[in-house]
N, C-alpha and C positions, 0 to 999 in steps of 0.2 A: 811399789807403784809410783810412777812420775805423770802429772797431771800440771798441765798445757793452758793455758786458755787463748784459743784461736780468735774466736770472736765475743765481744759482748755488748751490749746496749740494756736501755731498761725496759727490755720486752722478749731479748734470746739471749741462750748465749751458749757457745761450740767450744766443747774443751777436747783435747786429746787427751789418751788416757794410756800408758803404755805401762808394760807388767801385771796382768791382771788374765783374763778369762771373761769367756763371751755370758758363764753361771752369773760374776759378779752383776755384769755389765745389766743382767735381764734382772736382776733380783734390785740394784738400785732402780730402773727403768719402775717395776713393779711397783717398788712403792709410793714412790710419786705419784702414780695415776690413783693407788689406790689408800693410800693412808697420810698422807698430807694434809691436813684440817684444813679448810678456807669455810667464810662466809657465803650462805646461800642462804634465796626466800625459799623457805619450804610448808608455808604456811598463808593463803590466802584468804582475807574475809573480803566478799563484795558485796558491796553497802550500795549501791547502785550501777547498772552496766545498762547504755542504751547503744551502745557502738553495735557493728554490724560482727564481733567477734563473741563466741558462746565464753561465758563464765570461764571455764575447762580449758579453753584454747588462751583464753589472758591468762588463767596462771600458771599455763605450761611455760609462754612467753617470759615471763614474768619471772619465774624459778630457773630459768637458765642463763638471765642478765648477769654478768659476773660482777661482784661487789668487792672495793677494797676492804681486805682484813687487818684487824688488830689479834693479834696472838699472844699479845701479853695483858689486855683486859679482857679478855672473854674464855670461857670454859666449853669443854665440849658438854651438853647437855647432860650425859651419861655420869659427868665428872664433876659438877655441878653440885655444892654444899644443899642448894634448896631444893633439889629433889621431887622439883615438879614437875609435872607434864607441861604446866603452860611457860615455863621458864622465867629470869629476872632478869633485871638488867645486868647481869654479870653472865649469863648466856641466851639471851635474845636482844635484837635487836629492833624497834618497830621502824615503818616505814609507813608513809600516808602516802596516797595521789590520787587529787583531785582535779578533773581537766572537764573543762566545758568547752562546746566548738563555739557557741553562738549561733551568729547568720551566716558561719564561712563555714569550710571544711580548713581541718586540722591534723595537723600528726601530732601525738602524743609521744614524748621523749622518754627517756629514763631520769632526764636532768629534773622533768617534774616531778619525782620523789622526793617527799622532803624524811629524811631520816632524824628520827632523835639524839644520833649521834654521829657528828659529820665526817669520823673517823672513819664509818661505817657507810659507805656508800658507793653507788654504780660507778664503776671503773671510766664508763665515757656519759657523759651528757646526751648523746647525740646517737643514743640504742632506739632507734625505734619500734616502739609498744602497740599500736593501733594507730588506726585514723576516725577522726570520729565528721559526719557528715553535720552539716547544721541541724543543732537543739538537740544533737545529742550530748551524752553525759560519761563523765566515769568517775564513781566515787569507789576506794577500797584502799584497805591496812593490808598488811603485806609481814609477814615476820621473819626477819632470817636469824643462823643458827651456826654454828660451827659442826661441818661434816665430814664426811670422807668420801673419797672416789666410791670406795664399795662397795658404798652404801645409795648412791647417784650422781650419775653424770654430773650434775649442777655442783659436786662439789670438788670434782677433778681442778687442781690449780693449772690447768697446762693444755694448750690445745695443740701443741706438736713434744713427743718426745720419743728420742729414737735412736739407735745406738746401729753402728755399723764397724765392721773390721778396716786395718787401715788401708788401703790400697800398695802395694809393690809393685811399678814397673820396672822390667830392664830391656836395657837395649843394647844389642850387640853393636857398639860402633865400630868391629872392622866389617863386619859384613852387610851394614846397611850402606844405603847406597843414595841416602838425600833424599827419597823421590818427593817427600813432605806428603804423601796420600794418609797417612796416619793421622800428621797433623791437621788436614783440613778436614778427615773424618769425625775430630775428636769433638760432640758435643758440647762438652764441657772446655773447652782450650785448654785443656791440661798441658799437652804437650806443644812446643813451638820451636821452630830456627834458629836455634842460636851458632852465626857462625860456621863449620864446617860441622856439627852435630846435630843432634836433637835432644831436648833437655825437657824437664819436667820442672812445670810450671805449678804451683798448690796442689800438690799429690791429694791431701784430704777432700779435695772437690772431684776425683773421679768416684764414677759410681760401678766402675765393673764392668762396663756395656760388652767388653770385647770388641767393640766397633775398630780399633788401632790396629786389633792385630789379625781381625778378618780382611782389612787391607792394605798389611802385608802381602807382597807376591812373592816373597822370596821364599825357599824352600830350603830348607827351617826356615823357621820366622826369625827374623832378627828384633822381633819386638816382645816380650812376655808380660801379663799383666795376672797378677795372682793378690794375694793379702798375707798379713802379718797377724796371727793366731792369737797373738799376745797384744797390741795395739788396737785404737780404737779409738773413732769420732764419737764423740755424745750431742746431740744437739736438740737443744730445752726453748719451746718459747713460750711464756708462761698467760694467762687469760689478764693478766695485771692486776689479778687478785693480790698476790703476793712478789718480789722480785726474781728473778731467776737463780740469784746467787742464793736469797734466803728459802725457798723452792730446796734447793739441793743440802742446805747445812740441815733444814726440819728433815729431811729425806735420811741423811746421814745419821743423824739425833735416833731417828727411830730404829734404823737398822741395828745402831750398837744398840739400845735398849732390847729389841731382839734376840743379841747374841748373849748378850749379859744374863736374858732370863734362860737363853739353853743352856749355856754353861752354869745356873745353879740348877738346874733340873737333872743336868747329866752328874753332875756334884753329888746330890740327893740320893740317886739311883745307886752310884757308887756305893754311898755309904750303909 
């Protein structure tokens, strides 16, 4: 397997991935959504609500604010030496917010949480929670926890992730004939003029439309657009719970822990 990396930043990031199968591609895709720990409130007390939102609807709000995580101070609950239901500070986190409007109307942010550990907290400042109308209130504790996709939404690290085959164009260049109607159909500007040809411009950004070679007139087409069985875009942008690159190594961590437990189980059977 040869593995690319197209694009990155600290929010996505697009790798090619060649030698592999579309099995692998769905089973890493898989667990990312669904077994990758992140920080989430999963645990609301409200201690006062006079805003114009029900209890139920702030800590819907509320549990799906995405939170920076720490993965090397905290436990998933399950795993947890103290074995409580209400959790310690080695796997919960609390959070307070208090917001008064006064005589104005206000929005309430996420930056108004204040966390007991500043390690642990809302990804942006600037998430919008309620508005509260003058002399209203909002007092409430909030607890987050280390979870899994599986188990909800709110714990998914990632709100785009998605695996595609690689794209293969070819072009007959003796029997095309320049008319550029490909090129200026091509959504994406994949393809463009270069010179007495036409060439292919970031293959990994076509998406397949067939639009190039529906406007082909010629009979054959002198234009084909297909994919490569074996090849493959990935592309991860993550809620900024966690980074995209650390996203993908916890992703990989698990899987071989995965394969590690088949192969003693099929070991066992063996034996």
């Amino acid at each position: 397997m040869n593995i690319k990396t197209l694009k990155e930043d600290d929010t996505s990031i697009q790798l090619l991935i060649r030698g592999t199968n579309a099995a692998f591609m769905n089973t890493l895709r898989r667990i990312i959504l669904t077994e990758v720990p992140t920080m989430a409130i999963d645990e609301v007390v409200v201690i006062e609500n006079s805003s114009v939102l029900r209890d139920e609807f702030l800590a819907h709000r509320i549990g799906l604010m995405p939170l920076k995580t720490d993965l090397e101070t905290y436990n998933l609950p399950e795993d947890c030496k103290c074995g409580s239901e209400f959790g310690c500070n080695l796997c919960r986190v609390s959070l307070v917010l208090e917001a008064t409007s006064g005589d104005r109307t206000i929005t309430v942010y996420s930056g108004d949480f204040v966390s007991d550990n500043p390690a642990v907290a809302p990804v942006s400042t600037r998430i919008p929670i309620t508005k509260l109308a003058p002399e209203q209130k909002v007092r409430l504790e909030a607890y987050a926890r280390l979870g899994k996709g599986k188990d909800h939404a709110r714990w998914q690290p990632v709100s785009v992730c998605t695996y595609r085959h690689l794209p293969i164009i070819k072009i007959n260049k003796k029997s095309c004939d320049l008319c550029e109607k490909c090129v200026k159909v091509c959504p994406r500007k994949v393809l463009k003029k270069s010179g007495d040809e036409i060439s292919i411009n970031h293959i990994e950004e076509c998406s397949l439309c067939g639009d190039c070679v529906d406007a082909c007139e010629k009979t054959p087409k002198t234009i084909e657009a297909t994919w490569d069985d074996e090849s493959f875009t990935f592309n991860l942008e993550s809620t900024e719970s966690l980074t995209p690159r650390r996203i993908l190594q916890e992703a990989i961590t698990i899987l071989n822990g995965k394969l590690n437990t088949l192969l003693e189980q099929l070991q066992e059977v063996r034996e």
